[in-house]
C-alpha positions as CSV (number, residue, x, y, z in Angstrom):
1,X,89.4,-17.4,18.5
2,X,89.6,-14.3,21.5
3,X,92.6,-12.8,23.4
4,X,91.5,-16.1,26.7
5,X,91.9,-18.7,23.7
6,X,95.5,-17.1,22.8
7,X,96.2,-17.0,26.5
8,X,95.0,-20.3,27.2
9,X,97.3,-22.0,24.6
10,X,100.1,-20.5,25.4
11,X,100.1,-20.6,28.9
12,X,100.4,-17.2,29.7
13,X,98.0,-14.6,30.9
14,X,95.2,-12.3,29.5
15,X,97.2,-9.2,30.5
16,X,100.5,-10.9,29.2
17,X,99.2,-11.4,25.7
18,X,97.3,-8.2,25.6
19,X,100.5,-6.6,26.3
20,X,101.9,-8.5,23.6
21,X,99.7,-7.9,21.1
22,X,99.7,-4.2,21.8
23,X,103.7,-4.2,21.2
24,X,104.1,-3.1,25.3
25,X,107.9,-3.6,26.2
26,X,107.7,-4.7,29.6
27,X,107.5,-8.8,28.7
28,X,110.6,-10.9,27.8
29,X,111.6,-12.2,24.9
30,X,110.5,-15.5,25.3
31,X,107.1,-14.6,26.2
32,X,106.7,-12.8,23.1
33,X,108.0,-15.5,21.0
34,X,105.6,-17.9,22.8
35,X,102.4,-15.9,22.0
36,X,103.4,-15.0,18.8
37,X,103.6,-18.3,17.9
38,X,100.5,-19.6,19.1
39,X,98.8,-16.0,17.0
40,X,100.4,-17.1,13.5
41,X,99.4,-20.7,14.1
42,X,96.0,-20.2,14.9
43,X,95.6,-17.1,12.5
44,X,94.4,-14.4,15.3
45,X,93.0,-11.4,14.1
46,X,92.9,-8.6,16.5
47,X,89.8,-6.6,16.7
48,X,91.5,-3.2,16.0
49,X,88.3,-1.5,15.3
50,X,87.1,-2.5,19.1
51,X,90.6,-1.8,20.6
52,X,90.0,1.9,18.5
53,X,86.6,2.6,19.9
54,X,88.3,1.3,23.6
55,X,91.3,4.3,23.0
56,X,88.8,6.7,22.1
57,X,86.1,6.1,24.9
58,X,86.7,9.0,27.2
59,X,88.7,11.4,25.2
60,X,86.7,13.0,22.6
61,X,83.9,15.3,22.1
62,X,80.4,14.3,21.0
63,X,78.2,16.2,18.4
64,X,74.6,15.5,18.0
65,X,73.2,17.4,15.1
66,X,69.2,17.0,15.4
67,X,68.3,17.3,11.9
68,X,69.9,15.6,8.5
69,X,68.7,18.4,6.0
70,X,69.1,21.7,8.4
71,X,71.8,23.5,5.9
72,X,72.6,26.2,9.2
73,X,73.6,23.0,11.4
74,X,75.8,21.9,8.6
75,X,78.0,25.4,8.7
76,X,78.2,24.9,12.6
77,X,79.6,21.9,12.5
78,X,82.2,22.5,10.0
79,X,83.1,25.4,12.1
80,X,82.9,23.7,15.3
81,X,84.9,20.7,14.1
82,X,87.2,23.4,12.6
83,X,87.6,25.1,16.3
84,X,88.0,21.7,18.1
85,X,90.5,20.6,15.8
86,X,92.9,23.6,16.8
87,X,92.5,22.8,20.1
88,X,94.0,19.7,20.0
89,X,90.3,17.7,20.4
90,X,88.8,14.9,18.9
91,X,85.1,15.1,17.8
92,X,82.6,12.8,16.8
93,X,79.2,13.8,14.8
94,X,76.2,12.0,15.1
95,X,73.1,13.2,12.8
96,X,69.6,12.6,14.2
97,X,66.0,13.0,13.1
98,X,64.4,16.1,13.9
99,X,61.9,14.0,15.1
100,X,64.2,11.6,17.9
101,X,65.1,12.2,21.2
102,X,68.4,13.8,21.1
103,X,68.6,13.6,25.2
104,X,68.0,9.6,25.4
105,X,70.5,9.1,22.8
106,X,73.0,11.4,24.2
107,X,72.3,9.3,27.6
108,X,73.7,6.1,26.1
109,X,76.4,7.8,24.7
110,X,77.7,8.8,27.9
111,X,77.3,4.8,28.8
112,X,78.8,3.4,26.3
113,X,81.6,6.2,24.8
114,X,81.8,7.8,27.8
115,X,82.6,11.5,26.2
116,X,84.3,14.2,28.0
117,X,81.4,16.8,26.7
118,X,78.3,17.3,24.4
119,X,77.5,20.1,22.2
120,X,73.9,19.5,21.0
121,X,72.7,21.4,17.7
122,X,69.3,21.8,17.8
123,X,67.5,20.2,20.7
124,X,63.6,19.8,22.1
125,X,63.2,21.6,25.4
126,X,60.8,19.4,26.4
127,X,63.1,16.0,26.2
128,X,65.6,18.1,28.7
129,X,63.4,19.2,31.2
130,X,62.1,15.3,31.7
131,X,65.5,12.8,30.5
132,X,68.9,15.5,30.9
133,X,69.2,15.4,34.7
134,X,71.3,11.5,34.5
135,X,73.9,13.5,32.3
136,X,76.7,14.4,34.1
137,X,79.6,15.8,31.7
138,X,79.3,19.4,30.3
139,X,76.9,19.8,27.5
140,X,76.1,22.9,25.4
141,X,72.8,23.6,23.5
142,X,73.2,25.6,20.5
143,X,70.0,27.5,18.3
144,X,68.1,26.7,21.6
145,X,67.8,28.4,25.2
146,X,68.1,26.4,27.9
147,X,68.1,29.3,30.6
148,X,65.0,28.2,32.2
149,X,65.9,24.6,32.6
150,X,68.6,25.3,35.3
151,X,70.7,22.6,34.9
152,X,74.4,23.1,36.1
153,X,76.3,21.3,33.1
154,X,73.8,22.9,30.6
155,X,75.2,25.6,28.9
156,X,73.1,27.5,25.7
157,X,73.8,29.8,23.4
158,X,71.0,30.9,20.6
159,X,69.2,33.9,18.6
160,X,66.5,36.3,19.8
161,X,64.5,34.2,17.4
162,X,61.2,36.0,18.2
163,X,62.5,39.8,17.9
164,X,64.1,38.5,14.5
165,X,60.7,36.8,13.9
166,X,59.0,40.4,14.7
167,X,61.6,42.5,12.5
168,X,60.6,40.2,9.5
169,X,56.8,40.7,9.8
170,X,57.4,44.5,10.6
171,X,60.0,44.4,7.5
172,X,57.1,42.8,5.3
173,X,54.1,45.3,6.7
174,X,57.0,47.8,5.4
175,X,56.7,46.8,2.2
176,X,53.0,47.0,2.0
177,X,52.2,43.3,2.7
178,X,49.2,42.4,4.8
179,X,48.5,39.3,3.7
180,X,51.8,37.2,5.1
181,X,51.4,33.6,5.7
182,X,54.0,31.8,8.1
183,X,55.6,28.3,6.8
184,X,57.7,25.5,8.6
185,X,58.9,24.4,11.9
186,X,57.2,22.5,14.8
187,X,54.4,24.7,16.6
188,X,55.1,22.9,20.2
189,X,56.2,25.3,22.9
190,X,59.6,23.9,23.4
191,X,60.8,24.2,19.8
192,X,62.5,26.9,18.6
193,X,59.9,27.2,15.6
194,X,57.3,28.2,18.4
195,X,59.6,31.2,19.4
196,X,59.4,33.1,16.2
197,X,55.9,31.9,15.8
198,X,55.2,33.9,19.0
199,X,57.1,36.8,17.8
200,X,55.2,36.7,14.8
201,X,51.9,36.7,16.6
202,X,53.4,40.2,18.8
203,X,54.2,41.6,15.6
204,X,51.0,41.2,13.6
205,X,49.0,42.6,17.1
206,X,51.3,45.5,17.4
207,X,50.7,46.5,14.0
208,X,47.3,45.6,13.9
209,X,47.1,42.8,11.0
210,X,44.9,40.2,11.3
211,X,46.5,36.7,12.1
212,X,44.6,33.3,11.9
213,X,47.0,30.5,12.7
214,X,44.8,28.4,11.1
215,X,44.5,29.9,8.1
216,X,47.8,31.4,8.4
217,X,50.2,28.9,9.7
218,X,51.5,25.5,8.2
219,X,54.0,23.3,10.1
220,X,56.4,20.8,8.2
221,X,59.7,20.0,8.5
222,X,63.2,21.2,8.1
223,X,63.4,20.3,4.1
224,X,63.1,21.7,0.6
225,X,60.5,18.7,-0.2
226,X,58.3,19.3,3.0
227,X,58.0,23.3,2.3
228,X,57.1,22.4,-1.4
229,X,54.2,20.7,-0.3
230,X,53.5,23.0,2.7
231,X,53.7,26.1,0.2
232,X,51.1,24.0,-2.1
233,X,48.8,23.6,0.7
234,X,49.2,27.5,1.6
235,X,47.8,28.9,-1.8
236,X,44.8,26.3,-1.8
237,X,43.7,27.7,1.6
238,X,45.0,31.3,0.8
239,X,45.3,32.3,-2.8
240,X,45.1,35.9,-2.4
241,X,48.5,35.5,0.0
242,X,51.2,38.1,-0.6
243,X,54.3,37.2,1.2
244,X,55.7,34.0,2.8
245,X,57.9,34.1,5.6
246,X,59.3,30.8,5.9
247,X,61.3,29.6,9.5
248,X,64.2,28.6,7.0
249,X,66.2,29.3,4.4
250,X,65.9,25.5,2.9
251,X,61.9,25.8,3.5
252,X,62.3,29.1,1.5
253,X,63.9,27.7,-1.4
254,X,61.7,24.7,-1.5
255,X,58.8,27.6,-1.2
256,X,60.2,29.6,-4.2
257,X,60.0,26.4,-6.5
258,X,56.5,25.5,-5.7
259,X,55.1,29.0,-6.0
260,X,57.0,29.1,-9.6
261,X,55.3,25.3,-10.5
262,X,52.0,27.5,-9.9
263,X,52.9,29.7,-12.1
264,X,53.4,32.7,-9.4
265,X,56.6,34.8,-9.5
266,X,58.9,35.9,-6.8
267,X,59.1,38.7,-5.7
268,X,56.3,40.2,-8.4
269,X,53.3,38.0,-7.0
270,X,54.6,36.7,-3.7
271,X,57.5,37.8,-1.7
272,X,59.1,34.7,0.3
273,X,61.8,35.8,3.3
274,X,63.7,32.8,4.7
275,X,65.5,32.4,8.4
276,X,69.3,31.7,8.9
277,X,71.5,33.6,6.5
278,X,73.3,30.0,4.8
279,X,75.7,30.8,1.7
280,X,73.3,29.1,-0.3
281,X,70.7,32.1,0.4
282,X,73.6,34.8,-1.4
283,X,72.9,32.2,-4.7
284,X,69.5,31.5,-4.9
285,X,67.4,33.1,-8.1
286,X,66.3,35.1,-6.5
287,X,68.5,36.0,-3.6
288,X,66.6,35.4,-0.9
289,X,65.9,38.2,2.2
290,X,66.8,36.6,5.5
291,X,67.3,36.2,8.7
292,X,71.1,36.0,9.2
293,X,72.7,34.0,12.1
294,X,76.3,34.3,13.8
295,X,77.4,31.2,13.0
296,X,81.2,31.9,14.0
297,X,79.9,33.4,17.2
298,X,78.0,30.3,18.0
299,X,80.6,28.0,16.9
300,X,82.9,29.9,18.6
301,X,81.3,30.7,22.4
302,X,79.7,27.2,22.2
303,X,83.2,25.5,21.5
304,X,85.0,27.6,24.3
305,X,82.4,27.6,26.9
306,X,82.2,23.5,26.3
307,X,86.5,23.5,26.6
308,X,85.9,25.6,29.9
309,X,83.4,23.2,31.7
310,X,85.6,20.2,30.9
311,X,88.7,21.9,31.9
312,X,86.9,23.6,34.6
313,X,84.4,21.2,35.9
314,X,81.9,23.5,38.7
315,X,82.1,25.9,36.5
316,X,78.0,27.9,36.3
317,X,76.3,27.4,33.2
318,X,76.8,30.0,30.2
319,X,73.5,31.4,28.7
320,X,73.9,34.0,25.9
321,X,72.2,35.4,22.8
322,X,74.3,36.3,19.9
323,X,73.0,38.7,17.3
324,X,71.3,38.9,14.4
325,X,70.7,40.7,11.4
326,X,68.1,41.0,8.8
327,X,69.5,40.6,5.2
328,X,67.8,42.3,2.5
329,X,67.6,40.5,-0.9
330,X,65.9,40.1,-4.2
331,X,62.4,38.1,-2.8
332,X,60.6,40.7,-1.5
333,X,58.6,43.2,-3.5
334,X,57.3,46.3,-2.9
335,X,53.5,46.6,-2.5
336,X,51.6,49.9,-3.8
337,X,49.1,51.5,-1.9
């Protein structure tokens, strides 16, 4: 049974009973006594969930979060929602892989939701520079630059991730450590992983330490579980490693717990430094040195630059870097001469 059967048996029309069932005022009395009639009898249901989804198309902002374990993206999106909600705007969070194509999925968004703006957490350069150029509302990137892809609805607002990347190996060479190993991320040019990996690589050449990515470097993903096993596969290539400076604070805890299954301590036999600054860092045994992002800034530029190119539609993209600051903490040892 559908809204044509309704109208069909009661002789009235499609816009008739969908004013009807949608309590309008403007149809007589009669009319809604003749519909209603024909609803009880034949038990109609309204699809309130697709009338919902119909209200909502157009009006709201859309989320993706690329990522389900990133702990940073979680405390943006609390304080995002947090931001929107103030303003009077509705928001919808989708979570994605770290592995899927944030851009083609935001693409049939905009067909089917139609969403007045995007704020992307987390994004692949690569999948903009080839899929973005269909998307036509205001979008902001967040923890990513898209400076150099010079789209004009493509705002970005991130970290110098490869001077912080620097200032932790020159933090670590500080302490006496030469033998640092690098864990985590995705090594492909238009990940944000690659950035501190090449600030990393400036770091160890300016101070002249010897870096083999090979020997050096081991990729996983964004999770405690991957950087256990990543970690595991570090000491059988490099026992004789020192320090572990892992692109995030969840690789770093999952790090700390498979060094301490091998029996090494932290920081006595290997120092571990994590990236991001999340509250779960401050509790960690033991506290963990970071990296610390703004995550207010971010949450707050990204929100009000997004509110500005909907409002303001022609507006020129935004492109900023917010600071950052290097947290000492209880995982890094000093190494005598």
């Amino acid at each position: 049974m559908t809204i044509k059967d309704i109208a069909r048996l009661s002789g009235c029309g499609v816009a008739t009973v969908s004013r009807v069932l949608n309590d309008h005022p403007d149809v007589s009395d009669e009319t809604r006594r003749k519909v209603l009639a024909v609803v009880e009898a034949q038990g109609f249901q309204p699809n309130n969930n697709a009338k919902h989804l119909k209200q909502q198309a157009g009006t709201g902002i859309t989320i993706l979060v690329k990522g389900t374990q990133n702990m940073l993206f979680a405390d943006l999106v609390e304080r995002v929602q947090a931001l929107l909600r103030d303003s009077g705007r509705d928001a919808v969070v989708y979570y994605l892989d770290e592995d899927a194509d944030e851009v083609s999925y935001a693409l049939q968004l905009c067909r089917e939701r139609k969403p007045l703006g995007i704020l992307f957490l987390g994004g692949d350069l690569e999948l903009f520079r080839a899929r973005f150029q269909p998307i036509a509302v205001p979008c902001v990137l967040l923890t990513n630059t898209a400076r150099d892809l010079h789209f004009e609805n493509l705002s970005s607002l991130t970290t110098d991730d490869g001077e912080a990347a620097a200032q932790v190996i020159e933090f670590l060479a500080g302490q006496g450590h030469r033998r640092i190993c690098l864990l985590g991320g995705n090594w492909s040019c238009s990940q944000i992983s690659y950035r501190r990996l090449e600030g990393c690589r400036r770091a160890f050449q300016r101070l002249g330490l010897p870096f083999d990515p090979e020997r050096q470097c081991e990729p996983c993903r964004y999770s405690m579980a991957d950087a256990y096993a990543a970690t595991e596969r570090l000491l059988d290539r490099r026992p004789d490693l020192t320090a572990i400076f892992a692109m995030s604070d969840v690789m770093a805890i999952g790090a700390v717990r498979a060094l301490r299954d091998r029996g090494r301590r932290v920081p006595e036999d290997i120092s571990v430094v994590g990236y991001d600054g999340i509250p779960m860092a401050s509790y960690s045994v033991p506290r963990l040195t970071t990296v610390r992002q703004d995550t207010q800034r971010l949450a707050e530029r990204g929100v009000d630059v997004l509110l500005r190119g909907i409002e303001r539609r022609g507006q020129a993209p935004v492109h900023e870097v917010v600071p950052f600051q290097l947290i000492p903490g209880e995982s890094v040892a000093r190494l005598e001469a």
